[in-house]
C-alpha positions as a Python dict, from the first residue, in 0.01 Angstrom:
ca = {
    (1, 'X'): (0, 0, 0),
    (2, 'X'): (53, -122, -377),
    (3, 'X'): (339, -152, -532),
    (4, 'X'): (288, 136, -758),
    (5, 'X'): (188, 394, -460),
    (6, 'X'): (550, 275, -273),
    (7, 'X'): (705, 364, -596),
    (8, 'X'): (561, 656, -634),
    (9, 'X'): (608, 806, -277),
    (10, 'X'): (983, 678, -316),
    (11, 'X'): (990, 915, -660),
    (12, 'X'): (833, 1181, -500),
    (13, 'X'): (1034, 1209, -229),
    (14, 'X'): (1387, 1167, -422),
    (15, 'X'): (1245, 1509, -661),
    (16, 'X'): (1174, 1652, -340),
    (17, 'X'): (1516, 1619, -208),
    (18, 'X'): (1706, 1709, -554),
    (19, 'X'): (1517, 2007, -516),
    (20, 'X'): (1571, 2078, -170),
    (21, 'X'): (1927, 2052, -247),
    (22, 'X'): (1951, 2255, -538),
    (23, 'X'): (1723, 2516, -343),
    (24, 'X'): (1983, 2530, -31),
    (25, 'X'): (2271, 2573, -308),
    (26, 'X'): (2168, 2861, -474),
    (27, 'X'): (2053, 3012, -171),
    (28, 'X'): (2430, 2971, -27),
    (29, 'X'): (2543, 3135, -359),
    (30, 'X'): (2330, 3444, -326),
    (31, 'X'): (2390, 3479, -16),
    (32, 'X'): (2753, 3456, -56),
    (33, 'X'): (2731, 3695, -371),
    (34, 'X'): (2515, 3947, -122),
    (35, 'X'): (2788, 3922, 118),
    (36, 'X'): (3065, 3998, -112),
    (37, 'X'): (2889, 4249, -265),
    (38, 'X'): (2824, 4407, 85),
    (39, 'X'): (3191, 4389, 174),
    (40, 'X'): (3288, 4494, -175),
    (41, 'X'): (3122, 4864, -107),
    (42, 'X'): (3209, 4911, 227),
    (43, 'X'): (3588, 4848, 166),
    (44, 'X'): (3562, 5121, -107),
    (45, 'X'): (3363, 5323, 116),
    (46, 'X'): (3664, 5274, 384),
    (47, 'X'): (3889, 5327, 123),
    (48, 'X'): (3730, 5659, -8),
    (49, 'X'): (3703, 5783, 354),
    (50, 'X'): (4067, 5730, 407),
    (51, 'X'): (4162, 5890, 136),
    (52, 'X'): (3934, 6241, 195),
    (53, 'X'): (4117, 6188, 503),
    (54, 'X'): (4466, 6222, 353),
    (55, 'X'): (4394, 6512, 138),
    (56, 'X'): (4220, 6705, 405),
    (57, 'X'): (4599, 6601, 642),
    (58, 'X'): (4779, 6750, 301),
    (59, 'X'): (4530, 7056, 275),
    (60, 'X'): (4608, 7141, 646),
    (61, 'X'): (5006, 7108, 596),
    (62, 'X'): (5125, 7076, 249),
    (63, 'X'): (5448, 6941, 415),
    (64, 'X'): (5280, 6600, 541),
    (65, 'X'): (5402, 6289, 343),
    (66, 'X'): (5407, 5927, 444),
    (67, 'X'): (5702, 5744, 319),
    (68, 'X'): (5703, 5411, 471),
    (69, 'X'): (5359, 5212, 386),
    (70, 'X'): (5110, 5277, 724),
    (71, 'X'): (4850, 5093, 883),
    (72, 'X'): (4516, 5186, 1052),
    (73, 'X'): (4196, 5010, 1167),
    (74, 'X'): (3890, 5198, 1009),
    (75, 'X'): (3513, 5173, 998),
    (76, 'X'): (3607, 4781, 1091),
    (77, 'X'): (3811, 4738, 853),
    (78, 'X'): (4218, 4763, 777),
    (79, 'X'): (4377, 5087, 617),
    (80, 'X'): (4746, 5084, 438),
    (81, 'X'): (4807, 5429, 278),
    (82, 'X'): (5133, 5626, 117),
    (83, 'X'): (5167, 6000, 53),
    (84, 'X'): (5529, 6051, -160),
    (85, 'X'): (5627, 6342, -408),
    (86, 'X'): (5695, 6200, -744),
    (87, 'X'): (5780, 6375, -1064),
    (88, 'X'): (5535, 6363, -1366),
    (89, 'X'): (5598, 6522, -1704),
    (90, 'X'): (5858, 6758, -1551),
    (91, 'X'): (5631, 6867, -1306),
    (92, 'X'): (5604, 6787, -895),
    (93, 'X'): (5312, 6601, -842),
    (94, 'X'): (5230, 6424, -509),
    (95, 'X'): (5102, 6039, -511),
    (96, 'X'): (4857, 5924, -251),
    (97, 'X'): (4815, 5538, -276),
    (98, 'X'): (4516, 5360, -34),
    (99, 'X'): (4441, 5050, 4),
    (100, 'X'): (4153, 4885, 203),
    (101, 'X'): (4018, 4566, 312),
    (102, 'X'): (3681, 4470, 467),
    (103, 'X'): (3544, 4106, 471),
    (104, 'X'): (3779, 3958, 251),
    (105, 'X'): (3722, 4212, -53),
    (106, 'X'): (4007, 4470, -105),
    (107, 'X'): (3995, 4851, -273),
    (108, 'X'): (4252, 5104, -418),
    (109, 'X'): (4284, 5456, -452),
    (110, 'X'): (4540, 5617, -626),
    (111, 'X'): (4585, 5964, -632),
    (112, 'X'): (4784, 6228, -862),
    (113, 'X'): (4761, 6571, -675),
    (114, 'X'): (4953, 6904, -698),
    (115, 'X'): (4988, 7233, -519),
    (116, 'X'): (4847, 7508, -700),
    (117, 'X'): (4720, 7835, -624),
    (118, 'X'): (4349, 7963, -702),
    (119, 'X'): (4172, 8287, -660),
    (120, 'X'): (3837, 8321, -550),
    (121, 'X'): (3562, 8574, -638),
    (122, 'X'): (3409, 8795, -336),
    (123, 'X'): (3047, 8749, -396),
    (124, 'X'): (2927, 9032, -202),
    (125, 'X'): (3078, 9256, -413),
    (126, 'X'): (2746, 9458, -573),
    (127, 'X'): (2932, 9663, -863),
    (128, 'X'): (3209, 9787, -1020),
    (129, 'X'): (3167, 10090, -735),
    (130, 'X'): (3008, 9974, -397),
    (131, 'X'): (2923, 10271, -158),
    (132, 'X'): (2769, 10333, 202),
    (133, 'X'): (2677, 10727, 114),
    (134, 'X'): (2582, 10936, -115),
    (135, 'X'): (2817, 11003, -424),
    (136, 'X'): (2910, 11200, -741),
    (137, 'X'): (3114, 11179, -988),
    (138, 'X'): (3244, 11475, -1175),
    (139, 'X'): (3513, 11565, -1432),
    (140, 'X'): (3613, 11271, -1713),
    (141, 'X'): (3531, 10965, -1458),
    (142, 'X'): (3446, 10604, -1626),
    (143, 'X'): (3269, 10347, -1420),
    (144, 'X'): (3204, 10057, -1669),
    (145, 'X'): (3051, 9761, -1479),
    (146, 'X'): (3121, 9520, -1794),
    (147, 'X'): (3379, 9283, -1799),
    (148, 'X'): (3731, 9369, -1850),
    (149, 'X'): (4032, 9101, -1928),
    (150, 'X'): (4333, 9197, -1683),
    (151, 'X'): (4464, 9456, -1882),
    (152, 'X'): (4129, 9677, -1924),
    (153, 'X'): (4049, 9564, -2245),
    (154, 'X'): (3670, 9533, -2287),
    (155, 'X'): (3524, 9142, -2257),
    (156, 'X'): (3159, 9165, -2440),
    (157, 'X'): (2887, 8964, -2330),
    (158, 'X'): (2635, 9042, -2028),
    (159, 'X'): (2948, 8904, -1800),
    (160, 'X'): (2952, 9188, -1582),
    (161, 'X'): (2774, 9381, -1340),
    (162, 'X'): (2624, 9721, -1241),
    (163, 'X'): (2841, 10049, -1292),
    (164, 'X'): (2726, 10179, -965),
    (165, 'X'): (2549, 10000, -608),
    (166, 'X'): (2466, 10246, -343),
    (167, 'X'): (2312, 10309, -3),
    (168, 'X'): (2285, 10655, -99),
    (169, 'X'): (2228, 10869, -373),
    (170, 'X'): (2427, 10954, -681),
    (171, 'X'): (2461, 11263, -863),
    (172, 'X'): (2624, 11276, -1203),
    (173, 'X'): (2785, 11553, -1314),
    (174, 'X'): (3059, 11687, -1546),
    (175, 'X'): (3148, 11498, -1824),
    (176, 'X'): (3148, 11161, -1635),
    (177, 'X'): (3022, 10863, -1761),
    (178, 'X'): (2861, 10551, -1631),
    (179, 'X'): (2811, 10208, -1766),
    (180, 'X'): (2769, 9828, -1656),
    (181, 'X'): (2572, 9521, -1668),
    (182, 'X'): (2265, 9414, -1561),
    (183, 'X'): (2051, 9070, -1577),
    (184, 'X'): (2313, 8958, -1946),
    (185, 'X'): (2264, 9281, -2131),
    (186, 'X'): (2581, 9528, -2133),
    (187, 'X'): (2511, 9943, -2108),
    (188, 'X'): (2800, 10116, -2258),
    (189, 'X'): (2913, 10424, -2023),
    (190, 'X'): (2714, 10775, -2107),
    (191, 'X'): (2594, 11077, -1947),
    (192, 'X'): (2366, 11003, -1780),
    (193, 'X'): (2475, 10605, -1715),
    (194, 'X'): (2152, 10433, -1836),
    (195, 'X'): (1927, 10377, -1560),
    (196, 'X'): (1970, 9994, -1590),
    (197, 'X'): (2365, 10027, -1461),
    (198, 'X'): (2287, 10230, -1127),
    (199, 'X'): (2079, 10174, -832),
    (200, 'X'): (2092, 10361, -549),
    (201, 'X'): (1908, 10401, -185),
    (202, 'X'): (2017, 10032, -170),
    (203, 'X'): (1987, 9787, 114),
    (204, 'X'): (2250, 9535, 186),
    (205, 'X'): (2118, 9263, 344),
    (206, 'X'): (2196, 9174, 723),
    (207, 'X'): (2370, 9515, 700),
    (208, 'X'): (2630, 9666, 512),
    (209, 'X'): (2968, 9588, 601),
    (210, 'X'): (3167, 9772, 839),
    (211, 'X'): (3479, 9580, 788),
    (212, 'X'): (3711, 9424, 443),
    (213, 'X'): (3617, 9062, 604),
    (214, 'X'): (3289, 9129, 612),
    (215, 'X'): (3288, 9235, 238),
    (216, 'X'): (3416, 8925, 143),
    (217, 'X'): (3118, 8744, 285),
    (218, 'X'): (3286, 8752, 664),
    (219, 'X'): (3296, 8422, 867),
    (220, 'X'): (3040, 8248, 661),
    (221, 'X'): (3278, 8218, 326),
    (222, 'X'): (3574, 8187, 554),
    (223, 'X'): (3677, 8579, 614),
    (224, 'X'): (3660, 8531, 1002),
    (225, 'X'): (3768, 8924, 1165),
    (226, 'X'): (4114, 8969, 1127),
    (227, 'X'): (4198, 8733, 900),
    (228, 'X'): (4271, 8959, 613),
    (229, 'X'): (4507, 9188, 842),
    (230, 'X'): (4639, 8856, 936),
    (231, 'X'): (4726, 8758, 577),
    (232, 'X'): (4882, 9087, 525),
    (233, 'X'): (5122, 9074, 799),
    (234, 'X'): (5234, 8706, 704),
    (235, 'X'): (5358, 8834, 420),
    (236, 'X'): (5210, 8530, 212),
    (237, 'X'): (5235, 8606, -166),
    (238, 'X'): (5382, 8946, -120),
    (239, 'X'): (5171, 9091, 102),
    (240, 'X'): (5213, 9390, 288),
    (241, 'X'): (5067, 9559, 671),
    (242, 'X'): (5182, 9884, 740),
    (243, 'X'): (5065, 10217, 885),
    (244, 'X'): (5258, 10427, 740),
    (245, 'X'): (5189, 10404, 317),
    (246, 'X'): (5580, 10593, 295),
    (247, 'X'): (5702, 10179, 426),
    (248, 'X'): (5543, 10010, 109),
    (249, 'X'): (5719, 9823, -137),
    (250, 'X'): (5610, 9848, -524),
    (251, 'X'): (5426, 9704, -705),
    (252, 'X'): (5161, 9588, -440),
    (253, 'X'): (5077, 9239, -467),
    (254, 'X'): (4883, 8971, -263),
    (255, 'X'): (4652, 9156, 24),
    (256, 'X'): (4814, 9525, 112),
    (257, 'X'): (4646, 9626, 455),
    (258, 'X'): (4712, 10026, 482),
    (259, 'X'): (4555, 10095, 874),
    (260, 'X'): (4607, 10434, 951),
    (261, 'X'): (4422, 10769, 1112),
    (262, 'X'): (4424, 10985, 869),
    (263, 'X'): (4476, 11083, 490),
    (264, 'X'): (4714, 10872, 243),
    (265, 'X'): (4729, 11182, -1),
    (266, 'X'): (4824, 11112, -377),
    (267, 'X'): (4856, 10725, -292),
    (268, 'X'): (5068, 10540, -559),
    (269, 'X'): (4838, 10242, -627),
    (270, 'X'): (5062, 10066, -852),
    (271, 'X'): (5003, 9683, -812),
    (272, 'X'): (4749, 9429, -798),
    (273, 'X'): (4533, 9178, -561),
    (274, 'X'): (4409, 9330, -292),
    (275, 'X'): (4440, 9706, -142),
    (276, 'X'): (4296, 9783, 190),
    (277, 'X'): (4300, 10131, 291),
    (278, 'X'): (4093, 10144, 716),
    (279, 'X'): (4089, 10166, 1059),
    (280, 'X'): (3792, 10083, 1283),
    (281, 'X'): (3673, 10413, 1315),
    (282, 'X'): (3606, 10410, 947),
    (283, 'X'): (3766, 10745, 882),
    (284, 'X'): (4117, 10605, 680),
    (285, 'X'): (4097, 10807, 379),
    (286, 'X'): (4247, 10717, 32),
    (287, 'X'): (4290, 11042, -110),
    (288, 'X'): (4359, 11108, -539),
    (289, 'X'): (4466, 10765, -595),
    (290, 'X'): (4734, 10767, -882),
    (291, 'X'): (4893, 10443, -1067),
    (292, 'X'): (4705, 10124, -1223),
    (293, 'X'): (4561, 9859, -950),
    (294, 'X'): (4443, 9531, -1076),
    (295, 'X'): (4184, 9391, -812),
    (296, 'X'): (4002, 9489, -526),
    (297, 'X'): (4036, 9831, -368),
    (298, 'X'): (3847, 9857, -29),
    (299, 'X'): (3839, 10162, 199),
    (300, 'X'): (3674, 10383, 419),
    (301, 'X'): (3668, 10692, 232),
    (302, 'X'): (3741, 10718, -123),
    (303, 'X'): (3826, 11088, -244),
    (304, 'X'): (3845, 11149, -580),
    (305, 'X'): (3983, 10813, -801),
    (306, 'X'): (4281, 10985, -1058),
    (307, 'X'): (4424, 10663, -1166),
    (308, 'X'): (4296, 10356, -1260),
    (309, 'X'): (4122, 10070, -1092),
    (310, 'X'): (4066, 9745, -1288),
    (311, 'X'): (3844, 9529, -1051),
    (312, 'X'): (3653, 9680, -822),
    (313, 'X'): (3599, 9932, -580),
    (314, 'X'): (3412, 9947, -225),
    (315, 'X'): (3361, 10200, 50),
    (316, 'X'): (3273, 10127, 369),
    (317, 'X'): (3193, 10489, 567),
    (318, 'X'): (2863, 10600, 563),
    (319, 'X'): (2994, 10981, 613),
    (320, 'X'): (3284, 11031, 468),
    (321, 'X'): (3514, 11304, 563),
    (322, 'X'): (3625, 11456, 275),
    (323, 'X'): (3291, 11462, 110),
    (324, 'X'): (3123, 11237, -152),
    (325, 'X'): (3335, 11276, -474),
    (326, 'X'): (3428, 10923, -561),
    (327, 'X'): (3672, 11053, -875),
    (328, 'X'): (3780, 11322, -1132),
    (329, 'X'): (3974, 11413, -1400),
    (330, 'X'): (4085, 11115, -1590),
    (331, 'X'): (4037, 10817, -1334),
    (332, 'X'): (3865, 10500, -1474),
    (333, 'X'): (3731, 10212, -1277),
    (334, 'X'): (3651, 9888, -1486),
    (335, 'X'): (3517, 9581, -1351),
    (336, 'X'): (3707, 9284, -1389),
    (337, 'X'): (3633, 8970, -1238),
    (338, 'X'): (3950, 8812, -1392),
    (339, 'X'): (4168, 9071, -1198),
    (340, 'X'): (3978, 9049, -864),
    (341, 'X'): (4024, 8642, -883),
    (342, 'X'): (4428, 8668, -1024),
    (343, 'X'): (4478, 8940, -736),
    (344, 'X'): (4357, 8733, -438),
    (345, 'X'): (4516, 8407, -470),
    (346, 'X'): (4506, 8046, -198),
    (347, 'X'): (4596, 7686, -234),
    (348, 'X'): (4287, 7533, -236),
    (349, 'X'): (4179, 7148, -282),
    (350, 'X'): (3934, 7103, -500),
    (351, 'X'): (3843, 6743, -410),
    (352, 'X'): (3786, 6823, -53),
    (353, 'X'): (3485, 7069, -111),
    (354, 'X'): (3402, 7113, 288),
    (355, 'X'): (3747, 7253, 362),
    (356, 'X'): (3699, 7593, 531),
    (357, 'X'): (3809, 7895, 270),
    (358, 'X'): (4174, 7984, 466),
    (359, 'X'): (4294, 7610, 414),
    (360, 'X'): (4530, 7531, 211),
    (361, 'X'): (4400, 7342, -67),
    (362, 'X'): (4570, 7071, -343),
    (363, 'X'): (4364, 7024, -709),
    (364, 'X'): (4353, 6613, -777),
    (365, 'X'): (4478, 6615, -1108),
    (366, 'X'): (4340, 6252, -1145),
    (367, 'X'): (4184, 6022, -933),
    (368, 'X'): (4236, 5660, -1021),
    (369, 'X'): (4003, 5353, -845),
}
């Protein structure tokens, strides 16, 4: 071989190994920048898991706290947390610290939470009067299905809903009048209520409801059977079980269970969230209803509204006792979502979405990674 060919197999081979070297070098760096990048995510994936963890401990018993910094192996990886009440603007706040390693990379969470109370909306509520029979309405009755701020006062703007839902029928008489909302356009209350604001020989799908819990969307939004008679006799929030309507404190607030056999006659309705007037033979009658409620009124028989309901209204019997006369005189019931939602109020965590309805709940006021 010439000397030219040795020198040029000598050349060839040096490029080949600078190459080769450079090659293997950024190949290590990728793959070291693809392994931290890997353990990167999954330690804020361990640390995010942790922490839905926490607030799901705090949404079970708003009473848990963690003091002393605490240590747990998760997802393979290492878990320090912290749950302490601190003070922030003058307010009580709770501060949820996590911290998480994985492969050498480390995350943070820090949480500012705080206990609050939020009402909910039943969604299976069909108008501003739900009913299971046929119905009339006589003397000066109004059943506006608009919207209605929480002291009656009319809220414009296709928020509402119908004036009247019914399995039955409906007759219309005296001087009543009937109003509501349907698909964004508002119907203001006249004799007859425009067509638009009433339907009747309605179905309610899967059945209608034989039960409050079940009006509230039953097990699926949380409202397992029971659980509003359950509520009632905790006393949470004010509320009140009794089965006599003589042992009631005024004004009613939170859920007010009234399960008797018979009539509550001239019931004093003075109060707000939500009134419960039934038994499970579906014969508990609320009878001339006198006073201002603000929220949700469910019963088995309604006879004859005199006061004033601003929220909503359901019956559950299919033949009422005393008849079919929903109200009279001077009664009005307006449809307020504002009142039904103010009236009915949990502690509720927003962050933790999955949380069954009956938890109590915390709202993260900021959530800093």
């Amino acid at each position: 071989m010439g000397q030219s060919a040795v020198i040029m197999v000598v050349t060839v081979a040096i490029v080949f190994a600078i190459v080769s070297i450079n090659t293997n070098e950024r190949t290590n760096d990728v793959s070291e920048k693809a392994l931290s990048y890997y353990a990167d995510n999954v330690s804020q994936n361990i640390c995010n898991s942790a922490t839905e963890m926490l607030l799901t401990e705090i949404a079970d018993d708003e009473e848990f706290r963690i003091e002393d910094l605490e240590s747990v192996e998760m997802l393979n990886g290492e878990v320090e947390y912290t749950i302490k009440d601190t003070v922030i603007s003058g307010k009580d706040k709770i501060k949820i610290k996590v911290n998480a390693k994985y492969g050498g990379e480390e995350s943070e969470n820090i949480i500012i939470a705080s206990l609050v109370e939020e009402g909910f909306i039943a969604k299976p509520i069909q108008a501003a009067v739900t009913t299971n029979n046929d119905i009339k309405t006589i003397g000066t009755l109004v059943i506006d299905g608009r919207e209605h701020d929480e002291d009656g006062n009319l809220i414009v703007g296709g928020e509402g809903t119908l004036g009247v839902w019914t399995t039955g029928s409906l007759n219309q008489s005296g001087n009543s009048h009937i109003g509501g909302t349907n698909t964004g356009s508002d119907y203001v209350p006249s004799r007859p209520g425009n067509a638009n604001s009433i339907k009747t020989s309605q179905v309610w799908e899967g059945g209608y409801p034989d039960s409050p819990d079940k009006v509230l969307g039953g097990e699926e939004e949380g409202f397992e059977e029971g659980y509003l008679m359950e509520v009632a006799k905790s006393g949470d929030n004010g509320s009140q079980y009794v089965t006599s309507p003589s042992d009631l404190t005024y004004p009613l607030k939170g859920i007010t269970y009234v399960e008797l056999s018979g009539s509550w006659n001239a019931a004093n309705i003075n109060g707000s969230g939500i009134l419960i007037v039934h038994n499970t033979d579906l014969d508990a009658i609320i009878k001339t209803p006198r006073g201002t409620f603000k929220g949700l009124v469910i019963a088995d028989d309604i006879d004859k509204v005199h006061g004033t309901i601003i929220g909503g209204l359901v019956g559950l019997s299919p033949s009422p006792a005393t008849g079919n006369c929903v109200g009279n005189g001077t009664g009005k019931i307006l449809y307020s979502k504002e009142t039904i939602e103010k009236g009915s109020q949990k502690t509720k965590v927003d962050k933790v979405a999955s949380l069954p309805t009956d938890t109590r709940r915390i709202v993260v006021d900021s959530w800093i990674e």
